[in-house]
N, C-alpha and C positions, 0 to 999 in steps of 0.2 A: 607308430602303432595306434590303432582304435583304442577306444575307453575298454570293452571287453578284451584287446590281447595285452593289457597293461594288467587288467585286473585277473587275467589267467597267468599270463607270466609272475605277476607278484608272489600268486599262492604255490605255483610249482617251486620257484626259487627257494622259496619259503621251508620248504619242506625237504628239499634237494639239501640245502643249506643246512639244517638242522643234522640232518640222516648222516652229511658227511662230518661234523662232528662229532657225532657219536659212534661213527664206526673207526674215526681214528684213535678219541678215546679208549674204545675196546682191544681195539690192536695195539694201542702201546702200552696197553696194562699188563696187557699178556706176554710180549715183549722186555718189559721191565723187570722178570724173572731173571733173564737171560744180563742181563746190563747188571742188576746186583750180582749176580757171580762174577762176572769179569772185573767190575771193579773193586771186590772184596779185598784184592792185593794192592790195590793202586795207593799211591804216594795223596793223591790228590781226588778223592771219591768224587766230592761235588762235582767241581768241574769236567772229569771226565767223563759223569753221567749225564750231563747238562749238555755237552758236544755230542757224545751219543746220540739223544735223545732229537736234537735238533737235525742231526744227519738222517735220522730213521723218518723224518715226516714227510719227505718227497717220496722216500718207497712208499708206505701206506697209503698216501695222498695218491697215489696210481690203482692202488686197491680200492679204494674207499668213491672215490668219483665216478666209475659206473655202476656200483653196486644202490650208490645213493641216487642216482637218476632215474634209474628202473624202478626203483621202489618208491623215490619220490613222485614221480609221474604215475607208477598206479594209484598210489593212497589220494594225491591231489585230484584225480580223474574223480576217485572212488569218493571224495567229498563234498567237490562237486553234485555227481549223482546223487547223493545222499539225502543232500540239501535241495532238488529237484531242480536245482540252478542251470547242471546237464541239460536238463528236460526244456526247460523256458529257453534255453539258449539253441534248443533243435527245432523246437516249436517257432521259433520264430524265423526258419530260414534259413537260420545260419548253418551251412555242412559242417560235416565233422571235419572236414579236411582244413576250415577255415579255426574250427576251434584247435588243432592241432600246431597251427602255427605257431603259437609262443613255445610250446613246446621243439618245435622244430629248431628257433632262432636258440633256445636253450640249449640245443646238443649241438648246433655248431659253435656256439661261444666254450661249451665244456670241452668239446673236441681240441679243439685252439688249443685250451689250457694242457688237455692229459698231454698232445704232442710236446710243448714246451717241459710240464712236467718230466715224463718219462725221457724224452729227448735230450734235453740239457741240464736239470736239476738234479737229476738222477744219477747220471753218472759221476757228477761232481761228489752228492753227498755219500754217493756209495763207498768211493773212495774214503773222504773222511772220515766214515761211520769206520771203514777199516783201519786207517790209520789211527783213528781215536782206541783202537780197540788194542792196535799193538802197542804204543805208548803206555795203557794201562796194565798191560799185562808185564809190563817190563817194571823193574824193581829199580831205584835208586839206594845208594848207597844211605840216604836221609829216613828214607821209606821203611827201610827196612826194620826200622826200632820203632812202629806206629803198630805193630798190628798183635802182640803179643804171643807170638805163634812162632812156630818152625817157620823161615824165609829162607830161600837159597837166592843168592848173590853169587853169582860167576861163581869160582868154585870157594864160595864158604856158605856154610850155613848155621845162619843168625839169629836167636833167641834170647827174649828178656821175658822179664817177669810181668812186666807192664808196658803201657809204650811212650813214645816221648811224649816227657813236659813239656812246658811252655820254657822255659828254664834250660833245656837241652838234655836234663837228666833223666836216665836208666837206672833201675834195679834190676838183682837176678842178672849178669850178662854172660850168656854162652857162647863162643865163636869157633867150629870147626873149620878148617881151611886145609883144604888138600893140593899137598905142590905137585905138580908137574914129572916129580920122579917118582910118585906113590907116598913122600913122606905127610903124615898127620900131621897138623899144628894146630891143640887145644888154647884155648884161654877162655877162664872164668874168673869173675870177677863179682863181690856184691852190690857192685853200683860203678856208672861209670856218668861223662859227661860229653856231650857232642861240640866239638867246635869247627870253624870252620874258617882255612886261613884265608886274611883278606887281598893276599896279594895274586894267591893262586886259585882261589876260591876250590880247592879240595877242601871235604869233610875230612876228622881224624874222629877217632871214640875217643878218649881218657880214658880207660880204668885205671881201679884206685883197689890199692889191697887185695890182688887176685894171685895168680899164680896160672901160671903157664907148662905147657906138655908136648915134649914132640914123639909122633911114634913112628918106627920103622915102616918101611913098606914089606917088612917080614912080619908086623905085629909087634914086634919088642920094642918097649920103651928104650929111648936114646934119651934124654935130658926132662927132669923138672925143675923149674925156677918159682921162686915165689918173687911177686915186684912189687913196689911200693906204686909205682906207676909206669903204664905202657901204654904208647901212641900206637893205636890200629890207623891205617891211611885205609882212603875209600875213593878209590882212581873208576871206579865204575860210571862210565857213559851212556846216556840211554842214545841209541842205533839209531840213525833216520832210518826212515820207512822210506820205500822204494817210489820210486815216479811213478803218475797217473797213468793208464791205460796201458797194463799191462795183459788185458782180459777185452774181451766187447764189451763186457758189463760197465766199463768205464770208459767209453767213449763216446760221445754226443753223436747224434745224427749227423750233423757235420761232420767229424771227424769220418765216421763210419763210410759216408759217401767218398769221403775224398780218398779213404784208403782203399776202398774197391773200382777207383777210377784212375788210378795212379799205379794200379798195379803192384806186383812185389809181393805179394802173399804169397802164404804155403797154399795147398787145397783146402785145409782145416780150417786156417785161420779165416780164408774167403769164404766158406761155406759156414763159420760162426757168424763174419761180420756182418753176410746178408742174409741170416738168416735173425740175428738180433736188431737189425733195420727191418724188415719185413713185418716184426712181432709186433715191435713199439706202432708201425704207423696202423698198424691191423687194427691195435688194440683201440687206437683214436678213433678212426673207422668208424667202427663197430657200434660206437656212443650214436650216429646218425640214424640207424635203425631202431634204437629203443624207445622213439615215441609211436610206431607202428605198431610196437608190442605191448609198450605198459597201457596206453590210451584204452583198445579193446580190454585188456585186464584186467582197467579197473573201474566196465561199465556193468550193469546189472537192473534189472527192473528194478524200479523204487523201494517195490510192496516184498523184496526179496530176500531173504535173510542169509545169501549167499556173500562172504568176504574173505574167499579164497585164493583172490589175485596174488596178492604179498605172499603166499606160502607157493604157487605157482612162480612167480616169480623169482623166487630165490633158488628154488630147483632148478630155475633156465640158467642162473648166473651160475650156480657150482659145476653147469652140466659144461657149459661157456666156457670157464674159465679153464677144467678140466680137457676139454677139448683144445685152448691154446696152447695147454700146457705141453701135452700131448704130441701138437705139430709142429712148434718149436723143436722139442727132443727129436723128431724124426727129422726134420730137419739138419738139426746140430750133426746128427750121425748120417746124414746122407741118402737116407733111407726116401726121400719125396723131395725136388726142388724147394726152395726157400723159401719163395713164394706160393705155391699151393695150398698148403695147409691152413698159414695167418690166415690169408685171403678167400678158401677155401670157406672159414667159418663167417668172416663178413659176408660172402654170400648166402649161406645157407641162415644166417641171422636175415637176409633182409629180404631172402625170399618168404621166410617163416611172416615178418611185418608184413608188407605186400599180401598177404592173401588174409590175415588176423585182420589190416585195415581195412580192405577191401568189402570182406564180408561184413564188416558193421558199418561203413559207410552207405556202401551202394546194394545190400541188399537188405530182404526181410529178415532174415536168421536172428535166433535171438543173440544177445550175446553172447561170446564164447564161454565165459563161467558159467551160464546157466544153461549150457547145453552139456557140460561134464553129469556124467551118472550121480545122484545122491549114494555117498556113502555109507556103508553100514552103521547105524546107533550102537551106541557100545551096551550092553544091557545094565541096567540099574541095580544097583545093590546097597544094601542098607536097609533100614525098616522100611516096613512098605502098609499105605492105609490097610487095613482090613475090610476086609468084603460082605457086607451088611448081609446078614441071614434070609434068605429066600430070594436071594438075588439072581 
């Protein structure tokens, strides 16, 4: 590359670079609501919000990379012009189609990436992000005297006063357990201790000084004991979670190819698996038309106090994204082939670039932001000068 598509590619990069940071920032803050409720119960908070957390950056990461390229390539255009650097760099000959190329090499290097993202990270993390989420939601027999609350455990449910020491100790211990023929089994106790044997590695409780309750599954008490001490066992297993790709959502483009070429599908299952291969290559696609559109969007005469691209811009990508969403689902239900719709919007994207570039390359027109109507002033309110007497 020239001295100028190094020093365009820098600042696009630059800006691209930053925008996807902060938009994955914003999505995972918002996200993180969702991730404190689930692991409120878990045995192990940190960690399974840290596996969470890691699983969710390939989805976003598929969010966040076109939304920052459209925007990065308007603003960097738009700084460009600002700085008249635009202008010195038309003035001297160079076409726009020539200043466009760093940009272009930019959305085929992004393209590359979203396909490998969405293609094969994705479906990996998707799964883990769910298996992290049932692991968490699942209660170990240990876990269960960490949270100070009502916990259900298979069929008992376990309350302390507090949660575990370091020590292994409980106060306050409640334990309801319902058998299998309807009968109750209470025990309460003022304090208990957790052990765990080394040969079987089962947890047990200790209580100490409590007293025990069985009640009928007609309601009438049958037997109370009081004990000096009683072994609670804790045989509770947490469940593997089921194997990958049981959905399109978890299977790699690879995958997804070979099961549509190998045959053995239902209708449904062929018509999700090419229609969830359709979506992903669409969506990669799609990144090669956005320097046709942000380029024009974000040029402007100099002397102009138009910087409406970025808010134009974000419109195209909600209308975008809404629109894949859209042909996907018609898709999924049958409603349009598989391919129509993804590819449907890659065209109408690149016919939209194509005539946005064209018109500010090779013709007079002004730029497209400065040919949109000025919009209404909002009226002013507040104090306002006073109007000098005989005016």
């Amino acid at each position: 590359m020239s001295l100028l598509d190094r020093y365009v590619f820098r600042n696009a990069a630059f800006v691209v670079g930053g925008l996807v940071l902060l938009a994955l920032s914003v999505l995972m803050l918002e996200r993180m609501l969702r991730i404190m409720e689930v692991i409120s119960l878990s045995s192990n908070p940190a960690s399974d919000a840290v596996r969470m957390v890691i699983n969710l950056i390939p989805h976003y990461l598929g969010l966040a990379i076109p939304a920052a390229f459209l925007l990065g390539t308007i603003i960097a255009t738009d700084r460009l012009n600002r700085g008249e650097e635009l202008t010195a760099i038309l003035a001297s000959s160079v076409p726009l189609t020539r200043f466009a190329k760093p940009f272009i090499l930019l959305s085929i290097m992004l393209s590359l990436l979203v396909v490998f993202v969405e293609g094969y990270m994705q479906p990996h993390s998707r799964y883990g992000y769910r298996e992290a989420v049932h692991i968490a939601q699942q209660q170990t027999f240990t876990g269960a005297f960490r949270e100070g609350k009502f916990v259900r455990l298979g069929d008992r449910t376990i309350w302390t006063r507090d949660e575990l020491g370091d020590t292994g100790g409980v106060t306050g211990v409640f334990i309801h357990e319902l058998q299998p023929d309807g009968t109750i089994r209470v025990a309460t106790a003022p304090e208990g201790v957790l052990r765990v044997d080394p040969q079987t590695r089962v947890p047990s409780l200790i209580l100490s000084g409590g007293a025990s309750y069985v009640v009928r599954p007609d309601g009438t008490p049958e037997a109370s004991v009081r004990f000096d001490t009683l072994a609670v066992a804790g045989a509770e297993e947490l469940t593997a979670y089921r194997p990958r790709g049981v959905d399109e959502e978890e299977m790699t483009i690879g995958e997804l190819l070979g099961a549509l070429s190998e045959g053995g599908l239902t209708e449904d299952q062929a018509r999700a698996a090419g229609t969830a291969l359709n979506t992903r290559l669409s969506r990669a696609a799609i990144l090669m038309t956005f320097p046709f559109i942000g380029i024009p969007l974000g040029m402007s005469f100099n002397r102009s106090q138009r910087s409406g691209g970025v808010f134009v811009g974000l419109l195209y990508l909600v209308l975008l994204q809404k629109t894949l969403e859209a042909a996907s689902a018609a898709g999924m239900a049958g409603q349009v082939p598989a391919w129509l719709g993804c590819w449907g919007a890659v065209i109408a994207s690149a016919s939209l670039g194509a005539w946005l570039f064209y018109r500010s390359a090779y013709t007079a027109a002004p730029p497209p932001m400065e040919s949109l109507p000025d919009l209404p002033k909002l009226p002013r309110f507040g104090r306002q000068n006073p109007v000098p007497a005989g005016a």
